[in-house]
TORLO-498704 format. One record per residue (C-alpha): z, y, x; residue in three letters; residue number from 1. Coordinates in Angstrom, 3 decimals, always signed. Last residue first. Layout:
// residues N
+----------+----------+----------+--------+-----+
:       up :    north :     east : residu : num :
+----------+----------+----------+--------+-----+
:        Z :        Y :        X :    Ala : NUM :
...
+----------+----------+----------+--------+-----+
This chain:
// residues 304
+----------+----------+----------+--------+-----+
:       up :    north :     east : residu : num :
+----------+----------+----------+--------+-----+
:  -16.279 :  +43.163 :  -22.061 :    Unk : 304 :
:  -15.197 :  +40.575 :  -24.753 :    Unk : 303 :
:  -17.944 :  +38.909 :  -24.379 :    Unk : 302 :
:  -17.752 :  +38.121 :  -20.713 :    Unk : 301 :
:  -20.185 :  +38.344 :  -17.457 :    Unk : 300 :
:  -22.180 :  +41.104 :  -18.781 :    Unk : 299 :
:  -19.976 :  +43.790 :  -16.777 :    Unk : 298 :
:  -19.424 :  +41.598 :  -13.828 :    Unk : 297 :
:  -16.253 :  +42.001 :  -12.487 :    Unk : 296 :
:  -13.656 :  +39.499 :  -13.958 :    Unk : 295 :
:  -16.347 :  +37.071 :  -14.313 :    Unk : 294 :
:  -17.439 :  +37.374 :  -11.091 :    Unk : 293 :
:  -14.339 :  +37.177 :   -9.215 :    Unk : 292 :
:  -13.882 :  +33.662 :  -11.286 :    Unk : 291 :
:  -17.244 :  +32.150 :  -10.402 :    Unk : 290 :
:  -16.508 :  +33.404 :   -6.678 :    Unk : 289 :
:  -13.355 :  +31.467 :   -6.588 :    Unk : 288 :
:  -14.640 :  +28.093 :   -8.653 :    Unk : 287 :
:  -17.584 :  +28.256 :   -5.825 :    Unk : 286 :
:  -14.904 :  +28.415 :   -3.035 :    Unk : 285 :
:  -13.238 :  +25.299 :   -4.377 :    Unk : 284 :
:  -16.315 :  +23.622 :   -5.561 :    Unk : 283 :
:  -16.867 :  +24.168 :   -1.250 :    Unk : 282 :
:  -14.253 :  +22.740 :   -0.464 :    Unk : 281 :
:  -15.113 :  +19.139 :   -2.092 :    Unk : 280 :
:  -17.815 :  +19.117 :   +0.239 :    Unk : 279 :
:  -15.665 :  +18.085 :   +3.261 :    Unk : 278 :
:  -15.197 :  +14.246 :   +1.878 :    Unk : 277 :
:  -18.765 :  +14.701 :   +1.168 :    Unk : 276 :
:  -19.784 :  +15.301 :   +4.955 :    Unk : 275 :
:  -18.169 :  +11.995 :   +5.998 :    Unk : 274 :
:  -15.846 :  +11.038 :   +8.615 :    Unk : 273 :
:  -13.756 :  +13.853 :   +8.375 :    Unk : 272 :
:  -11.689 :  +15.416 :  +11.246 :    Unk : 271 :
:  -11.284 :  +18.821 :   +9.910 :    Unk : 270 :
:  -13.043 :  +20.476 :  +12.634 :    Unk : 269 :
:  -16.128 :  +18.416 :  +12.740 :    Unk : 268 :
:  -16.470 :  +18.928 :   +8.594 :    Unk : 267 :
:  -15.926 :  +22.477 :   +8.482 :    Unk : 266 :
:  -18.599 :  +22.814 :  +11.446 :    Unk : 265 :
:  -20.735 :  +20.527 :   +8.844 :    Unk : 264 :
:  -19.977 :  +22.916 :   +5.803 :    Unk : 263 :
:  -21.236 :  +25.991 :   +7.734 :    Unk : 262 :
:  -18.809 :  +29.028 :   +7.602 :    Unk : 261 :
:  -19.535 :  +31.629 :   +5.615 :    Unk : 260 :
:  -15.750 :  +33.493 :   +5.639 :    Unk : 259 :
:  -14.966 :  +31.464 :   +2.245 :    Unk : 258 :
:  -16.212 :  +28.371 :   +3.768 :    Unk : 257 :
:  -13.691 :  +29.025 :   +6.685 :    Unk : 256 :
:  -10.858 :  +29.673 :   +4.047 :    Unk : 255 :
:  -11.564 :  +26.947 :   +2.169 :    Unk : 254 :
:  -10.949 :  +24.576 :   +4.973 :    Unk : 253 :
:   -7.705 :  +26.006 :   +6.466 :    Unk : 252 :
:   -6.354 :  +26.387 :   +3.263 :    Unk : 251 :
:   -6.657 :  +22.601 :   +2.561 :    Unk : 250 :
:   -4.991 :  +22.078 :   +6.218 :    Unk : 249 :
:   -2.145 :  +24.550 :   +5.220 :    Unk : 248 :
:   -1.441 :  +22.828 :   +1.970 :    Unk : 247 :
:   -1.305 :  +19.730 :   +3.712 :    Unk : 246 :
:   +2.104 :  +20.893 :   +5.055 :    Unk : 245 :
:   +3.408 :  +21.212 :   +1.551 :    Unk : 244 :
:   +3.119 :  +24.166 :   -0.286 :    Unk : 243 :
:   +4.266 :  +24.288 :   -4.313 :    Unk : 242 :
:   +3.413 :  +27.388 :   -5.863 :    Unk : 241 :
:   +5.841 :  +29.975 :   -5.965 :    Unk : 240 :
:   +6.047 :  +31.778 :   -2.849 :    Unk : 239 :
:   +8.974 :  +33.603 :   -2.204 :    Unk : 238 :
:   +8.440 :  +33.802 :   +1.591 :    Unk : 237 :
:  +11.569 :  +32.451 :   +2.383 :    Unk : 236 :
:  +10.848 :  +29.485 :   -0.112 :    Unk : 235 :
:   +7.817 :  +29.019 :   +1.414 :    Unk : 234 :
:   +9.409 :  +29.151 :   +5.055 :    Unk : 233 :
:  +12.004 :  +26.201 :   +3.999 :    Unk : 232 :
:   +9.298 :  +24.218 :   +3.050 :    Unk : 231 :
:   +7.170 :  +24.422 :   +5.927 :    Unk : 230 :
:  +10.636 :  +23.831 :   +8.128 :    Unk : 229 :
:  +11.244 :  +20.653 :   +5.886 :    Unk : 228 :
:   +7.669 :  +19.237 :   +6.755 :    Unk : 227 :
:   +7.447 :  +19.778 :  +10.148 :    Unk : 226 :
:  +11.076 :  +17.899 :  +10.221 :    Unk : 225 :
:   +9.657 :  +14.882 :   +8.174 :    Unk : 224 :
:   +6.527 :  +14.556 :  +10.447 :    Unk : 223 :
:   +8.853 :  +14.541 :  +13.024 :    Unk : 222 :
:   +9.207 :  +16.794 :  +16.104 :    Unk : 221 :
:   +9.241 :  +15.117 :  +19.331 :    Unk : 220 :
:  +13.229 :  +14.672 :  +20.938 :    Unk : 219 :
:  +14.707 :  +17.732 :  +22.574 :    Unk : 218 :
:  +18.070 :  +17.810 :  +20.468 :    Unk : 217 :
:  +16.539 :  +21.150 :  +19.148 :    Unk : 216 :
:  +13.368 :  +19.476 :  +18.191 :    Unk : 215 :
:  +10.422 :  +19.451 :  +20.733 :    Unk : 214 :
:   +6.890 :  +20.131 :  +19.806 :    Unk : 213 :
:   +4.317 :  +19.402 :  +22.471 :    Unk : 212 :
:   +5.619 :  +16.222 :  +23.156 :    Unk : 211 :
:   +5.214 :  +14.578 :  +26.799 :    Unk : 210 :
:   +9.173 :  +13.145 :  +26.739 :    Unk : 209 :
:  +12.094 :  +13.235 :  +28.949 :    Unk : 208 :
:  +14.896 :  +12.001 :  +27.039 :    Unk : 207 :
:  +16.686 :  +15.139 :  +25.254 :    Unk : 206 :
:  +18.447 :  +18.325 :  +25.899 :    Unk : 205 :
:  +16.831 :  +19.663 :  +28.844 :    Unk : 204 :
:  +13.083 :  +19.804 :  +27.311 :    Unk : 203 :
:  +14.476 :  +22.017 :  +24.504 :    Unk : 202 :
:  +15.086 :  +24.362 :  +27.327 :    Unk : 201 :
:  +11.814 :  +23.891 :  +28.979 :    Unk : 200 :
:  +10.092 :  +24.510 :  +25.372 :    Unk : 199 :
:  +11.505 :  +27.774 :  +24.343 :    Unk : 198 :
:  +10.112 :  +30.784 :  +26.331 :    Unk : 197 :
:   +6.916 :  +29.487 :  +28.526 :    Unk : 196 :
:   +5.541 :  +27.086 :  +26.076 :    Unk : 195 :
:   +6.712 :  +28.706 :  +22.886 :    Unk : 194 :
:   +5.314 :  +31.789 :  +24.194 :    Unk : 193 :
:   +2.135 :  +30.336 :  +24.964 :    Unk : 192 :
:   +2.132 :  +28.746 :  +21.419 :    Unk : 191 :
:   +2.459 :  +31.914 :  +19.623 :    Unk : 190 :
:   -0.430 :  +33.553 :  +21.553 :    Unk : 189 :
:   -2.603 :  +30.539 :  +21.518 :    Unk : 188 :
:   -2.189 :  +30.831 :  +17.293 :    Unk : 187 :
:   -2.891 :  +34.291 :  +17.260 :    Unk : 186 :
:   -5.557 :  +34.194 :  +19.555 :    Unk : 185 :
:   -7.841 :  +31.236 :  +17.373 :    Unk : 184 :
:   -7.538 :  +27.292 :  +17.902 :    Unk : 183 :
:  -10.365 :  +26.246 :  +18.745 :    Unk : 182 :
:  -10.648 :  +22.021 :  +18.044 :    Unk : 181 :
:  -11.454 :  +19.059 :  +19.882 :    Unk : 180 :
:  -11.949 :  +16.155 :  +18.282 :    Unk : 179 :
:  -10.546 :  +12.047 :  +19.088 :    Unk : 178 :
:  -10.625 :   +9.061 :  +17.080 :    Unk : 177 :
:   -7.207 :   +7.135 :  +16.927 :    Unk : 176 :
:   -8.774 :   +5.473 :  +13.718 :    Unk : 175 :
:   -7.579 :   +8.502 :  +11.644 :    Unk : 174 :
:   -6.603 :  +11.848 :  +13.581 :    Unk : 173 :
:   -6.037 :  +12.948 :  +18.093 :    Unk : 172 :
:   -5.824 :  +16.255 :  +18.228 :    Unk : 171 :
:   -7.326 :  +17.778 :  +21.712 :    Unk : 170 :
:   -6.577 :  +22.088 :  +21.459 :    Unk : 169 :
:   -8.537 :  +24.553 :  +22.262 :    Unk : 168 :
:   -7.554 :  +28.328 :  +23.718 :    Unk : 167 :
:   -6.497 :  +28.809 :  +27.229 :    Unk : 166 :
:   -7.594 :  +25.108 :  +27.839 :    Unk : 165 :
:   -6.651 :  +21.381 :  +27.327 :    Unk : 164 :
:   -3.420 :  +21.426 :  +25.265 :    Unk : 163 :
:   -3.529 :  +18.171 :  +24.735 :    Unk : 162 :
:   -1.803 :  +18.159 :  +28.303 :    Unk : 161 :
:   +1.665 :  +19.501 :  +26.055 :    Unk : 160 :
:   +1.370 :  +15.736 :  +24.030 :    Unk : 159 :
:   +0.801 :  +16.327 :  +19.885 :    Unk : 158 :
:   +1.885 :  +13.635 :  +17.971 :    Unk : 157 :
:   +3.755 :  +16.378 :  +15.675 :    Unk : 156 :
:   +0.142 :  +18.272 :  +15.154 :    Unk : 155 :
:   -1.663 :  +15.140 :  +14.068 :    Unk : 154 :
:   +0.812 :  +13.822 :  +11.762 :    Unk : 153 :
:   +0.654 :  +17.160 :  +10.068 :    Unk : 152 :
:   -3.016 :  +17.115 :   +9.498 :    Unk : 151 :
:   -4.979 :  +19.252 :  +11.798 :    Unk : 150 :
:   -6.493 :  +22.177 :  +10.214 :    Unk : 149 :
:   -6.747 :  +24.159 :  +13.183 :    Unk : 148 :
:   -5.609 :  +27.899 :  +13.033 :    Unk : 147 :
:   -3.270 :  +26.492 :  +10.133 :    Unk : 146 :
:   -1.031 :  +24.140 :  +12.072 :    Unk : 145 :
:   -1.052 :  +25.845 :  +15.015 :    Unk : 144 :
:   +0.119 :  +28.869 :  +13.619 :    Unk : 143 :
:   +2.856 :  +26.846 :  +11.751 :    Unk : 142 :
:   +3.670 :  +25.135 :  +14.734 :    Unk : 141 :
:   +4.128 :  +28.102 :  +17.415 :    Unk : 140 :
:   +6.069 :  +30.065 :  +14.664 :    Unk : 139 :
:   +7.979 :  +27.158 :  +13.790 :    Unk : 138 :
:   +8.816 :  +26.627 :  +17.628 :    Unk : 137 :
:   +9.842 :  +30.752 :  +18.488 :    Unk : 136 :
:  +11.764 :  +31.207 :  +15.488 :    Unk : 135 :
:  +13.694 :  +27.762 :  +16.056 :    Unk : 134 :
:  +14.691 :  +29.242 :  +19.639 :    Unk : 133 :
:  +15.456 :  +32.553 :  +18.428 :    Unk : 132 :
:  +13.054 :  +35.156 :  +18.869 :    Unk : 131 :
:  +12.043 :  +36.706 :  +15.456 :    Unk : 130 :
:   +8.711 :  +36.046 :  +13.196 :    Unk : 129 :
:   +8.957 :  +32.732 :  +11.230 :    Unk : 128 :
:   +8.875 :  +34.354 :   +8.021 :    Unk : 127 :
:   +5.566 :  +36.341 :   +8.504 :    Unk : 126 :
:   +3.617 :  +32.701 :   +8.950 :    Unk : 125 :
:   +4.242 :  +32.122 :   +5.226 :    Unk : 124 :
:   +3.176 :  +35.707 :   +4.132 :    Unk : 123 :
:   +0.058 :  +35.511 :   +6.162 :    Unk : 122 :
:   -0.919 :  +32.504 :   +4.315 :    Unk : 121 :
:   +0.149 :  +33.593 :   +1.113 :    Unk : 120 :
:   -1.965 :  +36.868 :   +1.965 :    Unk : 119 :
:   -4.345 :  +34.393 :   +2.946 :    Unk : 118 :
:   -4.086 :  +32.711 :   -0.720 :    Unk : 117 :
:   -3.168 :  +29.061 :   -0.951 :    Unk : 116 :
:   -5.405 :  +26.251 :   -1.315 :    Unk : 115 :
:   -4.864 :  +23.203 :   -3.709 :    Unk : 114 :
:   -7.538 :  +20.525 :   -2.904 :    Unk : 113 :
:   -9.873 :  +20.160 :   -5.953 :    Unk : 112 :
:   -9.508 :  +16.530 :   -7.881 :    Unk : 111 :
:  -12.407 :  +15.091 :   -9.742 :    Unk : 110 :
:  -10.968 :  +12.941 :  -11.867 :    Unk : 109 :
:  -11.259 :   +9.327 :  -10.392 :    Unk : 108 :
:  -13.230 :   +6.453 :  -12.446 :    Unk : 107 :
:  -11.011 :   +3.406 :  -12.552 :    Unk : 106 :
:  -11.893 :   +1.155 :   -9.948 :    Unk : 105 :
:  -14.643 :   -1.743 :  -10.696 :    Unk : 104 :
:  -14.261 :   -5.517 :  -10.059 :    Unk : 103 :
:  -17.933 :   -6.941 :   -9.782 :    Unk : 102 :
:  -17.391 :   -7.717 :   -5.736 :    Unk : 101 :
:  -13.637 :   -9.271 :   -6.530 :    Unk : 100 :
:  -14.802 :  -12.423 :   -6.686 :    Unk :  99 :
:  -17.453 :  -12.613 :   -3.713 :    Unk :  98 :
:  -18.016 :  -16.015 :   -3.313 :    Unk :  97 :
:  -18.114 :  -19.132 :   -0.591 :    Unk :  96 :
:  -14.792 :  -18.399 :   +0.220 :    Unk :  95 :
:  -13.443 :  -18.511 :   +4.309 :    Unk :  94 :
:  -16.813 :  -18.069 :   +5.473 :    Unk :  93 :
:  -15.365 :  -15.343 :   +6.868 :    Unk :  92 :
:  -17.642 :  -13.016 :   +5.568 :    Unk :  91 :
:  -16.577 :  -14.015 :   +2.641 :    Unk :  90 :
:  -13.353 :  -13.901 :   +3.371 :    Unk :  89 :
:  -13.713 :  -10.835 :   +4.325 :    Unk :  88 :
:  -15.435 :   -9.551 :   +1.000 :    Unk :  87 :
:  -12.534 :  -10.782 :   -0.467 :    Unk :  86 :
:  -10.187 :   -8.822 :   +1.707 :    Unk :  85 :
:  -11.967 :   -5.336 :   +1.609 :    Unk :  84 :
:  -12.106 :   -5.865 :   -2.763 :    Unk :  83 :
:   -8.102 :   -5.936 :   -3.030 :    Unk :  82 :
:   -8.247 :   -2.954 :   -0.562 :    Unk :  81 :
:  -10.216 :   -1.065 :   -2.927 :    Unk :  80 :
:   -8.370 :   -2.367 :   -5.655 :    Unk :  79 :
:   -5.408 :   -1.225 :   -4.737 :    Unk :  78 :
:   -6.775 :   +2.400 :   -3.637 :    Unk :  77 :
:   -8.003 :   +2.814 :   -7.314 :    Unk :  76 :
:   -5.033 :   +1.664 :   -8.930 :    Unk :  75 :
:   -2.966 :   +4.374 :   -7.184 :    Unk :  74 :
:   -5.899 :   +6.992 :   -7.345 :    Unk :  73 :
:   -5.240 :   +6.439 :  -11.849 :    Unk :  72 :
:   -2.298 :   +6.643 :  -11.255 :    Unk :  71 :
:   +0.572 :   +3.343 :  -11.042 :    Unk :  70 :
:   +3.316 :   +3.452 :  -14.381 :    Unk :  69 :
:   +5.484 :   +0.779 :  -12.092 :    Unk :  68 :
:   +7.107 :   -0.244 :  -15.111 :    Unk :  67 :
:   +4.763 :   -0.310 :  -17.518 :    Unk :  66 :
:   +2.183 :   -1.848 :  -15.927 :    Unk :  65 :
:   -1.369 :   -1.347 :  -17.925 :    Unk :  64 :
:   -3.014 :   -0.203 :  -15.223 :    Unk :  63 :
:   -2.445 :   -2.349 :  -12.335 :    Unk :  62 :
:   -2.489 :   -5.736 :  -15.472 :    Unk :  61 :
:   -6.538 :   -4.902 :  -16.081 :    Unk :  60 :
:   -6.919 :   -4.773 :  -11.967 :    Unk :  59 :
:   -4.954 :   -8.125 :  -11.724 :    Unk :  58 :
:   -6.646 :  -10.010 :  -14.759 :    Unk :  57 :
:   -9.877 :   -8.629 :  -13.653 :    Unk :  56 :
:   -9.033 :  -10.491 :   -9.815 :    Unk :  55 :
:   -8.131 :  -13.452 :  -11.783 :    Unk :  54 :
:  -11.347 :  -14.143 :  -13.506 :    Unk :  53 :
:  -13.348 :  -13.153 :  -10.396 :    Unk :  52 :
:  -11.409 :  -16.207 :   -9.424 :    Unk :  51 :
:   -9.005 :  -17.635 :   -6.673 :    Unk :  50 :
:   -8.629 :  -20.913 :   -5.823 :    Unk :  49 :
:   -9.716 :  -21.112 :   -2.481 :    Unk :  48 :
:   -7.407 :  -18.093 :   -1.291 :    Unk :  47 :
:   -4.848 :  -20.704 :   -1.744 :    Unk :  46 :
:   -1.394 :  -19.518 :   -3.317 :    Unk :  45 :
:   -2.339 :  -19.432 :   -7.144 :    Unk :  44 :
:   +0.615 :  -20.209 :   -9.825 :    Unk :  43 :
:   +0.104 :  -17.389 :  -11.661 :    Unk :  42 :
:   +3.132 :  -15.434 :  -10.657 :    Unk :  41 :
:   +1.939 :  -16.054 :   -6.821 :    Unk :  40 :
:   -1.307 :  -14.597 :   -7.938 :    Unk :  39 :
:   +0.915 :  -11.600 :   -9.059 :    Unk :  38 :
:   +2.787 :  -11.669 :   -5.604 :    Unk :  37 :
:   +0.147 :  -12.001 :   -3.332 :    Unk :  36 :
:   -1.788 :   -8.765 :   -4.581 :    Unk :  35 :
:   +1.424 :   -6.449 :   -4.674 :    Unk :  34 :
:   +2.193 :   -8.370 :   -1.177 :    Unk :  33 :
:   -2.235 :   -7.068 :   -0.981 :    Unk :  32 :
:   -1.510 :   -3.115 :   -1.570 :    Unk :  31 :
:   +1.793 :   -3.514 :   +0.509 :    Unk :  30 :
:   +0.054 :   -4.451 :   +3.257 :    Unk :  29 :
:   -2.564 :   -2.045 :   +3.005 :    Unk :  28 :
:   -0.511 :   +0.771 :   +3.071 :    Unk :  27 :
:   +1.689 :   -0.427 :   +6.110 :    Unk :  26 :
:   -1.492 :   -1.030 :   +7.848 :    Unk :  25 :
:   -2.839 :   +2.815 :   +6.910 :    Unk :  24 :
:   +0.649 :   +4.198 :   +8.384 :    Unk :  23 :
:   +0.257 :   +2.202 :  +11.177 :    Unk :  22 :
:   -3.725 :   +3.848 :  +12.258 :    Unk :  21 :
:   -6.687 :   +1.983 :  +11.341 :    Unk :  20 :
:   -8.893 :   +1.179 :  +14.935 :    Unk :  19 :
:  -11.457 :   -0.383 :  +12.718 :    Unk :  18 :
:  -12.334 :   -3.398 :  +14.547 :    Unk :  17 :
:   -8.769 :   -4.154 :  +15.960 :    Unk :  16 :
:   -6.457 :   -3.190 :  +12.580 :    Unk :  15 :
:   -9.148 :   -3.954 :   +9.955 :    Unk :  14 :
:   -9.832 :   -7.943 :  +11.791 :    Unk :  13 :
:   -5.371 :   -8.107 :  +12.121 :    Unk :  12 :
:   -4.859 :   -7.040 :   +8.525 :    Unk :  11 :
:   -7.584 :   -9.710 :   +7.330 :    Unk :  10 :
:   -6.203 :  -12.354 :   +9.536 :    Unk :   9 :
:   -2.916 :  -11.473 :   +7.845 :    Unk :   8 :
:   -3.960 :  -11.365 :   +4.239 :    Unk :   7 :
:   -5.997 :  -14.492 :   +5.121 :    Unk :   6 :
:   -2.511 :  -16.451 :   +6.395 :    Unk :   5 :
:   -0.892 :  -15.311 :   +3.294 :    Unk :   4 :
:   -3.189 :  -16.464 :   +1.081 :    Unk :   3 :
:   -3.393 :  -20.073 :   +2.369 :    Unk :   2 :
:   -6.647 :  -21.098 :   +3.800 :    Unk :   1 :
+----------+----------+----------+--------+-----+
């Protein structure tokens, strides 16, 4: 089988069995053209012929490029997908080895999410208060946003029925699996007014659409717009870390551990898959209280 036909059997099995959304495709694909290209380079364009040999070659030559200067993560999520097509094919029956099953990532540093304050928090929501039309929808979004969570991409793709009762909301994350999520008074208040107040005129303006969150040409907010008005309420906030719209999600998290919530809630709520994806929070929360207790404990320093 020629390597481009098993890089698209490959993307059509990961697409159907495990429901991966576009975004993840598109990532994949350009992981394995990456692939294609350097086994194209060295003269290999049958899946057939390729070798564990080749697959080192690849992985040694991902992080010694000079010119695309990948991470450490980049290399990492190569590989990874590198490794889900051989062990396809072998599934496949397509190879009758492995040869990408002894080819190792780079080890990962261990990475804490970056978490903001929630007097940053508070600070960031503060800027959207007034009643203007754009008030009224970043106020509604950026509540929204950090009463659940939800990932950016889940909050623009939003419909108004997700909206299932007074106060929980139906996001929709990875692998088009569903969760349903509480999303606090402040947030319900700031989205009813939104509702009532702004959306049925931004409605007017555009095609008719389900979206929850309307721009002011009355087409669904992109992930690129939710982004820009995060940014622009940072900077009115004067806050000088860098906050992106993940920011909110990871402050979400640690927050909630913070307040004694139960790492398995944190985990239904956030959308994850796994329990250790969620776990990472709580080194967060354990780096806080290690640093509150060294500033307060009497013992806790020498120089004390």
């Amino acid at each position: 089988m020629s390597l481009e036909r098993a890089v698209d059997t490959y993307l059509r099995h990961v697409r159907i069995e495990r429901g991966l959304s576009d975004n993840t495709l598109s990532a994949y694909r350009r992981d394995l053209q990456r692939y294609l290209g350097w086994l194209a380079e060295n003269g290999i364009a049958d899946a057939a012929d390729v070798s564990a040999a080749h697959v080192s070659a690849f992985a040694r030559g991902l992080s010694d490029d000079p010119e695309h200067h990948l991470t450490a993560s980049s290399v990492a999520r190569v590989l990874s997908t590198v490794r889900g097509l051989h062990r396809f094919l072998l599934e496949e029956q397509v190879t009758q080895v492995d040869v990408a099953a002894e080819v190792k990532p780079p080890k990962l540093p261990s990475r804490l999410p970056k978490a903001i304050t929630i007097a940053q928090v508070e600070a960031l929501l503060a800027t959207a208060a007034g009643d203007s039309v754009q008030h009224i929808r970043n106020r509604a979004l950026l509540e929204l946003l950090y009463a659940t969570g939800a990932r950016v991409s889940e909050v623009c793709a939003l419909n108004v029925d997700d909206v299932v009762d007074t106060d929980i909301v139906r996001l929709t994350g990875k692998g088009d699996k569903q969760r349903i999520v509480p999303i606090g008074s402040f947030a319900r208040a700031a989205l009813d007014e939104y509702l009532v107040r702004v959306r049925p005129a931004l409605s007017t303006r555009g095609p008719s659409t389900p979206a929850l969150f309307l721009g002011l040409r009355g087409k669904r907010v992109s992930r690129q717009n939710a982004w820009l008005i995060i940014k622009a309420a940072a900077e009115q906030a004067g806050l000088t870390v860098e906050v992106s719209p993940h920011t909110l999600r990871h402050s979400f998290a640690t927050h909630l551990l913070q307040g004694g919530a139960d790492v398995r809630v944190v985990q239904e709520l956030l959308g994850h898959s796994s329990v250790a994806t969620t776990q990472i929070y709580t080194l967060v929360t354990a780096d806080t209280l290690r640093d509150m207790y060294t500033q307060a404990h009497p013992r806790a320093r020498a120089d004390h």
